[in-house]
Structure formats: structure tokens, C-alpha cells
N, C-alpha and C positions, 0 to 999 in steps of 0.2 A: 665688340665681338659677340657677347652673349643677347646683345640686339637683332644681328643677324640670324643666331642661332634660332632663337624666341621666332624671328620673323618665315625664315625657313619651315618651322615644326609647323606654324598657323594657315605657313600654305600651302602644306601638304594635308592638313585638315581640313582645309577648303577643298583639296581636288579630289579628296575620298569621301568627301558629306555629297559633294556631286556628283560623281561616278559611281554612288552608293543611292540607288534612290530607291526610294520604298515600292512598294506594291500598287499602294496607291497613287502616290503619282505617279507613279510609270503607268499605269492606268488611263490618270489623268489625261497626260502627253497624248500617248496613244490617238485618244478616242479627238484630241486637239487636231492631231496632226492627219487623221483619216479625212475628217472635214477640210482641213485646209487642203489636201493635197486633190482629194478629189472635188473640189471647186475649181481647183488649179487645169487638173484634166479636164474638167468639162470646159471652161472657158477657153481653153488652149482649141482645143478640136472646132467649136465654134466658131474661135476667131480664124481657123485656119476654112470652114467653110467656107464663111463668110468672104473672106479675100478672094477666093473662086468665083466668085459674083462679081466683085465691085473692084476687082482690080485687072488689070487686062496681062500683066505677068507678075504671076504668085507664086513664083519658084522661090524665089528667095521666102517669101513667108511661110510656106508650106514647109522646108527646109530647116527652119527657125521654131516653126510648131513641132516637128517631128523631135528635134532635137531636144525640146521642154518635155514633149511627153515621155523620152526615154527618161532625162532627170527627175519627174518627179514620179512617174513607173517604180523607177527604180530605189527610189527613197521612201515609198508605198511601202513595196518588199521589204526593204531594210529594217523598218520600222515596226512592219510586224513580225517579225523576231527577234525584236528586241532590243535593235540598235537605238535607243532614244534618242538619246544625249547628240551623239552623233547627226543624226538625220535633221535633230531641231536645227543644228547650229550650220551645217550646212546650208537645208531652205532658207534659215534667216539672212544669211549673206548673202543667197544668190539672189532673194526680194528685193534688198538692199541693193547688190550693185545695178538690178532693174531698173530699181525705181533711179536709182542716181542717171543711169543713162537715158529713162524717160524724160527726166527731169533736164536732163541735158540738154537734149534735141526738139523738147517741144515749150521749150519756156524759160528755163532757168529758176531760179527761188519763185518768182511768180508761177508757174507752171502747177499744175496738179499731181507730176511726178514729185514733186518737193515735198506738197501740202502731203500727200501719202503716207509719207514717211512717219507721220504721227501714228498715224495706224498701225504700221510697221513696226513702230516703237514699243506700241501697246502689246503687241502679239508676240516681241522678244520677252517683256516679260512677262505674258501671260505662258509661254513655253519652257524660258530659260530660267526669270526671276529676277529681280530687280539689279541686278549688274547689268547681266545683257543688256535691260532699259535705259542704264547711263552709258552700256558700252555706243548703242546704238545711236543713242541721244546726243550723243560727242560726237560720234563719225559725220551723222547727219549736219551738225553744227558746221564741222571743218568742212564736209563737203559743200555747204550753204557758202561758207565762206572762198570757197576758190570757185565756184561758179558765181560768185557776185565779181571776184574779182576779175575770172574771165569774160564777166561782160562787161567791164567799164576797158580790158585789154583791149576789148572787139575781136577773140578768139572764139567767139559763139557767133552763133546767125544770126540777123541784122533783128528778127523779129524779140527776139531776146532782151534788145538794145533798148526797143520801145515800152516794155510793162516793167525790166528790172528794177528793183526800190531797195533802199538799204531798210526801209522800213516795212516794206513786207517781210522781208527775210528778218528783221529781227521780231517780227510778231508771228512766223512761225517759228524761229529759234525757243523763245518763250514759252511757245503751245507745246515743244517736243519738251523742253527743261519740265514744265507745270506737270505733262503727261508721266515722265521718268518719276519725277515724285511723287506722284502719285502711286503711281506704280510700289514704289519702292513700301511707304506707306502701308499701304493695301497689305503686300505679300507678308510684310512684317508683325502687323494685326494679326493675317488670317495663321500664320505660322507660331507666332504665340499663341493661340488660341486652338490651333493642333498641337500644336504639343502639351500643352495642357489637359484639352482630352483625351488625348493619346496617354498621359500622367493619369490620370483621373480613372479612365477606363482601363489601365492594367491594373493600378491600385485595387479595382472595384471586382475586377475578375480574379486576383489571387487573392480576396477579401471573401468571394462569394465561394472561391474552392475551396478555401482553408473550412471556412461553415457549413462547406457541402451544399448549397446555397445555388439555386441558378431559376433566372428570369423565362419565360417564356410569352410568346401573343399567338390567340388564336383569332383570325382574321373571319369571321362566321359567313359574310355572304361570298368570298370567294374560296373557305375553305382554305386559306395557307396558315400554316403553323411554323411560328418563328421560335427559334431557340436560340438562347447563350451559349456560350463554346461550353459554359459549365454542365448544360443538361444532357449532351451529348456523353464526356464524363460520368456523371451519372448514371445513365444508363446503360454504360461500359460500349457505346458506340464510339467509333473512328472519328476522328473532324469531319465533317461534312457528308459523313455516310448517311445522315435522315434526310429523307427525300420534301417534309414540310406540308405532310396532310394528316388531318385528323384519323384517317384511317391507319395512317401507321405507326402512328402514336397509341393505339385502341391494340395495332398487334405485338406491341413492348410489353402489354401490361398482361399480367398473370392469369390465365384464362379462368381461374373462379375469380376473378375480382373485377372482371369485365362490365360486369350488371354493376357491380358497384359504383365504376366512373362513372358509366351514363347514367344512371341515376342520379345521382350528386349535379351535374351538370345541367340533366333537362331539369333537377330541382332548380338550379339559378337561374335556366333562361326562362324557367315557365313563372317561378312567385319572385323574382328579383336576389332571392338569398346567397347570402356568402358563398363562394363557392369554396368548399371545403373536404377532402376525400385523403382518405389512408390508403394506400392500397400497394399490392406486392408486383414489380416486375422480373423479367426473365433476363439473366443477360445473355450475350452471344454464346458465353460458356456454360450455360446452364443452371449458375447462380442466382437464389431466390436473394432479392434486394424487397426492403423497406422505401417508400417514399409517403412522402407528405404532399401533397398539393393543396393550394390557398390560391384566390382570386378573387378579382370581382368585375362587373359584366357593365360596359359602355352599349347605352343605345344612342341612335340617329335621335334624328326632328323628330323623328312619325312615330318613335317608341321602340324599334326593330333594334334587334340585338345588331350590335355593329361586329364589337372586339370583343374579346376574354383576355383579361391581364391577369396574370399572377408570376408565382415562384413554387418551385418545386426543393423539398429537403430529403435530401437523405437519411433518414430513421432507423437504417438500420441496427446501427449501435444500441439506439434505445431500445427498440425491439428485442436483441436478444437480451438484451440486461432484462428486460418485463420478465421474456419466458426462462430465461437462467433464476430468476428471483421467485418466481412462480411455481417451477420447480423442486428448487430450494422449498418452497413454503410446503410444498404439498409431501414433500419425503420428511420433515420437520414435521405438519400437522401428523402425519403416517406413525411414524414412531411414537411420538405423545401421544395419540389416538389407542395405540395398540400397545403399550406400557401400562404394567400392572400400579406401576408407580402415581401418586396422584402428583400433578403440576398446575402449578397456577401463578397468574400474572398479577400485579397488585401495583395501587399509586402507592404513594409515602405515606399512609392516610390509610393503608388498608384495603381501601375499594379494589375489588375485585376485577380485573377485565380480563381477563379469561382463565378458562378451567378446564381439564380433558375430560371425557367420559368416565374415566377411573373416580373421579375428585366426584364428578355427579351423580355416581354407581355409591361413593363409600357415604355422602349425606343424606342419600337418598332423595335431591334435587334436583328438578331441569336446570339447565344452564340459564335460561332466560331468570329464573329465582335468586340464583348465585351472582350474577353479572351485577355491576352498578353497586353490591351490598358491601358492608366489612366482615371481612373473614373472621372479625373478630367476637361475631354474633353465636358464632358456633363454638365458642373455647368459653370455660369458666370465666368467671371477672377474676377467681384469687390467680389466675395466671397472663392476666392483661398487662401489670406492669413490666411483667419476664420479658414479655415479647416485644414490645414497643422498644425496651431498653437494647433488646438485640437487634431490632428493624434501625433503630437509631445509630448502634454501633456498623452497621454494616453502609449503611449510607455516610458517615463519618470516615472510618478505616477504607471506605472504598475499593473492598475486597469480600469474597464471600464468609459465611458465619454460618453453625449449625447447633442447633436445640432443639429442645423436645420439651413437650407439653403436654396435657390434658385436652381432650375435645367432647363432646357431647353429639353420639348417636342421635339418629332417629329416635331408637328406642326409647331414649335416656339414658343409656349404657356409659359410663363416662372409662374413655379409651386412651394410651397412648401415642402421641406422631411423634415422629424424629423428623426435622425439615432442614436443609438448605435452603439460603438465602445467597440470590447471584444480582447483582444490580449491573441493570442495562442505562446506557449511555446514548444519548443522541449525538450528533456533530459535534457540538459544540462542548462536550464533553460532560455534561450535565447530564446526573440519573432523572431518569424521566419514570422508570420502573424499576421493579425488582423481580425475578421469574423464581418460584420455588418449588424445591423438587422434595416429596415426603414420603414416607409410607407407616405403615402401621408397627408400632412398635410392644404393641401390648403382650402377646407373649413371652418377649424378652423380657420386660419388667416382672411378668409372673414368673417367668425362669427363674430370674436373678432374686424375685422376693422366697423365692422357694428352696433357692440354694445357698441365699442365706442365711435361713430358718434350718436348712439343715447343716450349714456350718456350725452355728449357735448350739444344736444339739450336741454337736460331736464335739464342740469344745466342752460342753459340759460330761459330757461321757469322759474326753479323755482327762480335765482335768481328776474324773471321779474314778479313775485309773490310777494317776499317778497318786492320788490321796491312797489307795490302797494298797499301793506297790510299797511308798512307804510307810504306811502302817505296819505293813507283813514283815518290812527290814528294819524296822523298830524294833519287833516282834520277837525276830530273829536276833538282831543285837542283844533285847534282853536276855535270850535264852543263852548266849552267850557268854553273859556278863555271868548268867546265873550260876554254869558249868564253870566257869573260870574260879568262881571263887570254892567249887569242893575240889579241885583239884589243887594238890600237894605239890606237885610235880613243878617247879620255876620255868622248865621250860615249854611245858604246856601252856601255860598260865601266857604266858607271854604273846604262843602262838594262837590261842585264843585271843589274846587282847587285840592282836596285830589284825585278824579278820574281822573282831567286832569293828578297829578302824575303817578298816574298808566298805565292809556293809552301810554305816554311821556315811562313808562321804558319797553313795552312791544314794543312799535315802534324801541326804541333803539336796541333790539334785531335784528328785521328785517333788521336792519341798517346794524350792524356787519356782520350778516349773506350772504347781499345784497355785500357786497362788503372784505368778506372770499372768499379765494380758496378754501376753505373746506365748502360745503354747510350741512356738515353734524353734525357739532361740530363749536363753537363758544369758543373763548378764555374768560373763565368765567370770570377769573382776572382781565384785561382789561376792560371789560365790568362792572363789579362793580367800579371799579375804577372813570369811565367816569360817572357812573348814583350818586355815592358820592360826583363829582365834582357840578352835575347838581342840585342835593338836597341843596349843601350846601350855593348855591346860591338862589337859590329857597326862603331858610330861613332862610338867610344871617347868619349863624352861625359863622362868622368870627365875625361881629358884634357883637358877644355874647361867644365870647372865647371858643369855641367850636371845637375840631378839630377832622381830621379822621384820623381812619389805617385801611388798606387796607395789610391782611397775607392772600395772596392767591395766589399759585403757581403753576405752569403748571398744568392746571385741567382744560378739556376742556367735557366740556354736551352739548349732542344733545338739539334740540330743543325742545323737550315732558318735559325736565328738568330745562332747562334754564328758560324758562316762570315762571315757581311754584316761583322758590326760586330767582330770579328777585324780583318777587310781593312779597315774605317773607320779601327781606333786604329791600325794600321800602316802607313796613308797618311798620316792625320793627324800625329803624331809622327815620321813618317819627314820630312815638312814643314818640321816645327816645327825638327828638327836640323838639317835643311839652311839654313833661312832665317831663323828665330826667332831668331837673335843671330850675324849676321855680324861683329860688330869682338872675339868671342872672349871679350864680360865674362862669360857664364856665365848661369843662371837655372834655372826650375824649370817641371817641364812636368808637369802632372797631370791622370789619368783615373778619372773619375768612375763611376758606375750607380748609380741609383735604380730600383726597384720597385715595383709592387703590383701590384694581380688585376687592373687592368685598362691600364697603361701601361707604360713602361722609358725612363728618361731617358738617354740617354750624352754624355756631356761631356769635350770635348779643350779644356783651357786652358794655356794660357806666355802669360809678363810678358817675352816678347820686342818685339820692335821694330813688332810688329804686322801687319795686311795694309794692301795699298794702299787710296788712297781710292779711295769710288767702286766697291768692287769685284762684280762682276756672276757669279756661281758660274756661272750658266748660259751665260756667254760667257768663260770662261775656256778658254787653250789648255792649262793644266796637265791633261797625265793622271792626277795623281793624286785631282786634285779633281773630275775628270770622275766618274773611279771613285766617289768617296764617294756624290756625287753620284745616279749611277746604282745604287749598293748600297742606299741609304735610298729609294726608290723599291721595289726587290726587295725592303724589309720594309715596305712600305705604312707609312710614316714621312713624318715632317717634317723638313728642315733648316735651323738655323739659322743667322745666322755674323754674329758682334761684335768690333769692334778696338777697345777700351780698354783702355788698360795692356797691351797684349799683344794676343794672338788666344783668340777662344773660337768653338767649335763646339759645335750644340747638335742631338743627334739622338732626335725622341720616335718611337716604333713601341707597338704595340698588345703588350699580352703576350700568349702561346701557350702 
């Protein structure tokens, strides 16, 4: 079953590869069948003269002719509109059954109706194709065979009886079989061999359009110009819209580039040279196009230019890429040109290849001077190794890098640049250069040399500030100490000692300050540490079992801070000793600080006997407490205050 199917599908491909004929052979046919048909008419009308002479009644033949010339008239018409197929196969049967009834009445296989039939044979496939040839080659055979057999019947005319041979008739059977093979043959060759160029030449044309690519010949002594379907393309012309002369090929191309082709051209017909020319055409829509033409020129015997061959490319693409990059180059050279900035291109090596007018303006150099040298001719040697080490790190890291060095004026003025370094890449991703961009930076450095000469001053000013601030509160404490001791009075006496403490821990500060590298921040730590040592001496709290702790850890406050909470832990603990354990058992007073970016904890705790209940800070007649009071205020702070197990004070302020 699926034999049948297969066999069915192959021959309905057979009847649409035939009834589908190309261009060209419908062509072909055509121009076959115009000759045969009108050889057909003319011998028809001749032979029908001719019987008006030589035959004494030519009704019947004149009848016979009339009757050919309406059939093959009419298969004339047919044919040329396009009935091919039809009209070949038609004429080929009606020759056929011709020749078979020439063949009848005047001979039999011997007769020249017979031997015809070769001919006939040939012409089925020179029209149809090699079946028709064996169709015809078969018919011919059977009919060979029942006219041999109606002459040995004696159903033909006696004349018949006398030439028929079995052996004629099978030496034209042979000449028609030899012929059909041939045939067959032949067409088979020539149709491998079209279709292969038929392969070749599509390949070769979506080859040459893909490349933008197309052939051209100019035929010089009759002037015709042939083109590939591609050049038409090209020049955004129609199929077949170019007429194929030099002249109208002259009115495509862009009227300033006119002098240019023929130039180019009478160059190769007159000295032999390539022929070779760029130039811009117009197309139908007004689009300026790039092409490229290349050729070269065949002469005859006598030397006369015969041909021009070449190909024609379309450039446009490159074209604009040149003037887009071109462009580009010249808005690029514009702004380096007209930048204060100096820029310059360098190998790995230093060599210089290029430099803007800025860079030739600040050496005082032509460009032709600078170009080819190392940039390193114009820098100290003590800053040769800096720079190499950064030109090295930049080509390593494969990313840009910036420094500043030393250079050497004209004058000999030695200056400083700040430069970026950018490394450029080829394809292949290899720096090939480095482009850097600098400018001067010598005033900065006299800035900065100037403002740190007068940092330097002002820190010795202000350390020679605080040496005198505490001097004067030294000064001050002593006259203190000095009053305290003619006074009688216990509780003068007291409230003098209490202010000499205060003055004694604000001096201390100036102390630290006076002899810090950092005039701007004081180690708090340390500083509490040293004024707990001084208190505990002060009120001999050793004497009286009393000890400190000291949890304060890298936390360093300017001086707007230090002062407050100074004078806090020395109210506070001045407190604690006086009140925190009046029957003498002893205990432990400790100060705390906490940190970070945005707060500062200070905590005064003792496991003494506590505060009273009830206790109201803001109604309190203690000056001490007033003070604290009023000091955590002057650090925009909070105070706290807890009596379990002892006393706790708790001060938060913002950091600075």
C-alpha cells in the first residue's frame, strides 16, 4: 500500500516539474516551436502550389493543405501565449500520426515515412525531453511492427510487398532505440549541469548581496554595459530598469564625482592601469550612496580595448564609519586643543606621542621637540622611581591611577603636576598606551605649605595659652590655699578648699592639653584617672578604706566637654567622700564613660549609705549639686540620679 502511495506522490511530481517549466525553457520551446511551425507553413502552402501545376485535380490536396495550415496557424497562436506544453505534444502526434500514414501508403518500414520518424524522435525530445523520446521510440517500434506484419498479411499495396525486410525495419528500430538514448543521455547531462549552474549562480548572487558585491562588463566598441541583478540593487534601481550604456551609467553617478570616473577609466584605457575609482551615486530617492569600482581592461589582436570587467562594492557603511570617526576625532582634538588642562599620550616606556598645545604652551616646546622623547626628560631623576612604579601599577591594576610630582620649567623653576593615568586598549585587549590628563598644581602645595606653617604657629600659640591659663589657675589655687589657711571660720575653710578643687581640675586639663600632640581632644581616661589620684589624696580616702575605679576607655573630648564633666566627677566624688560613708566603714566609688558617634554616658557610682528620700536635684540647697546640675545643661545632656545600694549618677550628652 505505502508503494502505491510513494508511487502516486512521484507522479504527481513528475506532472507539476512539467507543467511548471521555467522561464527559460519556455523560452527555449517557444523559439523550437516558431521554427518548426512556420517551416510547417511554408512547406504546406508550397506543396499546395505546387499541386495546382502538376496535378490536373487538386481539390482534394488544396483541402488537405488548408486544413494543416488552420492546425498549425492555430498552434502558432497558442504557443505564443504560452500554451507550451500543450501545443509541443499536440504537433508531436499529429507528425507522428503523419509520418505513420506516409509511411503507410508509400512503402511500409522501408519507405522514408518510417526512416523519418528518427527525426521525429529527436524533435520529441528536443521539445518534450527524454520520455517523449522513448514514448515516441515505442510507438514508432509498434507501428514498424504492425506495418511489417500488414505486409507479409498483403493488407498494404502490392508495392510494399516488394522492398518490406524484417531487416530493414529492425535497423531502423535500432537507429530510433540508439536515437531515444541518446536523447535521453544528452538531456540528462545538459540538466545536471543546469541545475548545477542554476545552484552555483544563486549561491554566487546571495553571496555577492550579502557582501554588497555585484559584477559588471562594459563592452567598449559597441558600448553595451552589462550588469548583475546585484548592481541594479546597488543602485537602488528596479530589475531591469538600466537600459545598458555607458551613458547611463555616467547619469547614476553623483554629478561632482563625474570627472572622477572618467578620469579613472580614460586612465586604464589610455596607460593599461587597474582600473580603480571611489565615487558617490544618487539613488532614485535622493540618497547619496558610497561605491567602490575595480576592474581591468581586455584588448583584441590589434591592442584596441575590447571589454572592461570588474565589480562594483558598496562602501557605504565604511564611509560613514571614516566621516562618524573623523568627526569624532576632530570634536576630541577641539576640546584637548582648547583645555587649559595639559594631555598627553605615552608608550609604556614613556615615549611621548602626543601632546595638546596646553602641554607645548606649559614646557615651552614645539610639539615636533616633545613627540618621540620621554616625558621623563622634563621631571627630576629623585622622582623617576615614583612615576615608573605608578605607570607600572596602572598597566598591571588595568585601571586609571593619580599622582603628583615635580617638573622642571623652562626657566628652571621646579613646579608641581597632579596627573591621571587612563590606559588605552587595542582589540585584542592589550594597552598599547596610556593618555594622561594633568595640570598644575603648585599653588595648592604653597597653600597647603603655608597653612601648615600657620597651623604649626597657632598650635604653639595656643599650646602657650593653655600654659598660661593654667599657670594663672595655679596662681589662683594658691591664693586660695593661702586665704584658707587665715581663716578660722570650718566653714569657709572648707568652701575655699572645695573651689581650690575645682580650679586644681580645670588647670589640669590645660595641663594635658599644654603638653598633647592633639591640641584638639584630650585623653579623658587618663585625665580622670590623674584628678582621682589628686582627690584621694586631697581626703586621704586611703585613711578611710575608701577606693577608686576608673572604666574609661579610649574616649577622647574636646575641650567645650572636658571642662563640664571634669567639674561633674569632681562634685560628684567630692560628695561621695564627704557623705557616702560617714561611720568610717570604707567602700568604693567608681567612674565610668561610655561612647560612640552619637552619645557619651558618665556615670558616678558608691555602695555608700545613699541619698535621702524623696530627693528633688532641682530643689536642692547643695552647691555642688546645683553645679552638676547646671554643667549638664551647658552640655545639652540629661541627668539622672538612683539611690540603691549606694548613689548613682547618670549623665548622657550628645558627642562632638
Amino acid at each position: 500500500m505505502m508503494y502505491f502511495k510513494r508511487r502516486a506522490m512521484r507522479m504527481r511530481k513528475t506532472r507539476a516539474s512539467s507543467e511548471d517549466l521555467s522561464a527559460q525553457e519556455r523560452q527555449y520551446r517557444i523559439v523550437i516551436l516558431r521554427a518548426v511551425l512556420h517551416t510547417l507553413l511554408l512547406l504546406t502552402v508550397l506543396y499546395a502550389l505546387l499541386s495546382v501545376f502538376i496535378k490536373e485535380n487538386p481539390t482534394l490536396t488544396l483541402q488537405i493543405s488548408l486544413v494543416e495550415l488552420v492546425v498549425y496557424g492555430g498552434l502558432l497562436w497558442l504557443a505564443e501565449r504560452g500554451h507550451v506544453q500543450g501545443v509541443s505534444i499536440t504537433l508531436m502526434t499529429l507528425l507522428w500520426l503523419l509520418l505513420f500514414v506516409v509511411a503507410a501508403i508509400s512503402g511500409g518500414v522501408a519507405g522514408i515515412g518510417y526512416a523519418s520518424m528518427i527525426g521525429l524522435t529527436l524533435a520529441m525530445g528536443l521539445l518534450l525531453g527524454s520520455r517523449a523520446a522513448f514514448v515516441g521510440a515505442g510507438a514508432s517500434l509498434l507501428a514498424g511492427l504492425g506495418l511489417y506484419l500488414a505486409e507479409q498479411g498483403g493488407i498494404l499495396p502490392a508495392p510494399l510487398l516488394d522492398v518490406g525486410s524484417v531487416a530493414h525495419w529492425g535497423e531502423v528500430a535500432i537507429n530510433l532505440t540508439v536515437a531515444a538514448l541518446f536523447l535521453h543521455v544528452a538531456e540528462r547531462s545538459v540538466t545536471q549541469a543546469q541545475q548545477a549552474l542554476q545552484r552555483s549562480s544563486e549561491q554566487l548572487r546571495l553571496t555577492l548581496r550579502a557582501a554588497r558585491v555585484g559584477a559588471w562588463e562594459w563592452r567598449i566598441p559597441t558600448n553595451e554595459v552589462h550588469w548583475s541583478d546585484n548592481v541594479e540593487y546597488l543602485f537602488g534601481l528596479a530589475p531591469g530598469s538600466f537600459n545598458g550604456t555607458y551613458e547611463a551609467y555616467l547619469a547614476l553617478v553623483h554629478p561632482d564625482d563625474v570627472a572622477v570616473v572618467e578620469e579613472a577609466i580614460a586612465r586604464t584605457l589610455e596607460a593599461d592601469a587597474p582600473y580603480w575609482v571611489e565615487h558617490r551615486i544618487l539613488w532614485p530617492d535622493g540618497s547619496v550612496h558610497w561605491l567602490l569600482g575595480q576592474g581591468e581592461l581586455i584588448r583584441d589582436a590589434e591592442g584596441r580595448p575590447l571589454r572592461l570587467l570588474g565589480t562594483v562594492t558598496d562602501v557605504t557603511p565604511q564611509r560613514e564609519a571614516q566621516s562618524a570617526l573623523r568627526e569624532s576625532e576632530a570634536r576630541y582634538r577641539a576640546i584637548v586643543e582648547s583645555t587649559n588642562d595639559l594631555i598627553c599620550r605615552f608608550l609604556p616606556d614613556t615615549t611621548l606621542t602626543f601632546v595638546n598645545e596646553a602641554y607645548c604652551l606649559y614646557f615651552g616646546k614645539r610639539r615636533d621637540e616633545l613627540l618621540g622623547r620621554p616625558f621623563l626628560e622634563l621631571i627630576p631623576e629623585s622622582d623617576h622611581p615614583g612615576i615608573q612604579a605608578a605607570i607600572q601599577q596602572v598597566i598591571q591594576e588595568r585601571r586609571p591611577r593619580t599622582y603628583e610630582h615635580k617638573v622642571i620649567t623652562p626657566s628652571g623653576e621646579l613646579r608641581w603636576q597632579r596627573w591621571t593615568d587612563q590606559p588605552l586598549f587595542d582589540e585584542r585587549g592589550e594597552i598599547v598606551e596610556l593618555q594622561s590628563v594633568g595640570r598644575d598644581t603648585t599653588e595648592e602645595h604653597l597653600a597647603l605649605e603655608a597653612l601648615e606653617a600657620s597651623l604649626r604657629e597657632k598650635e604653639a600659640l595656643l599650646k602657650e595659652v593653655h600654659h598660661r591659663v593654667k599657670n594663672n589657675l595655679q596662681i589662683v589655687s594658691s591664693l586660695l590655699k593661702l586665704q584658707a589657711a587665715q581663716l578660722t571660720d570650718p566653714v569657709a575653710r572648707i568652701a575655699l578648699q572645695e573651689s581650690r578643687q575645682r580650679i586644681s581640675s580645670m588647670a589640669m586639663i590645660h595641663e594635658k592639653l599644654y603638653r598633647s600632640a592633639n591640641l584638639a581632644r584630650i585623653d579623658f581616661g587618663a585625665y580622670t584617672r590623674e584628678m582621682m589620684a589628686q582627690l584621694a589624696r586631697s581626703y586621704g580616702a586611703a585613711g578611710q578604706g575608701i577606693q577608686f575605679q576608673v572604666d574609661i576607655a579610649q574616649v577622647h573630648l574636646n575641650v567645650e566637654q572636658a571642662i563640664p564633666c571634669g567639674l561633674i566627677i569632681n562634685e560628684l566624688v567630692t560628695n561621695a567622700l564627704k557623705h557616702a560613708f560617714p561611720t568610717g566603714q570604707g567602700g568604693t566609688i567608681r567612674v565610668a564613660m561610655q561612647a560612640d558617634a552619637e552619645c557619651c554616658v558618665l556615670t558616678v557610682t558608691d555602695d555608700g549609705v545613699g541619698l535621702p528620700p524623696n530627693l528633688d536635684i532641682n530643689q536642692v540647697d547643695s552647691l555642688g549639686l546645683q553645679l552638676v546640675r547646671t554643667l549638664t545643661e551647658q552640655l545639652n545632656g540629661s541627668l539622672e540620679i538612683a539611690s540603691q545600694d549606694g548613689a548613682a549618677f547618670t549623665v548622657r550628652f550628645p558627642e562632638e
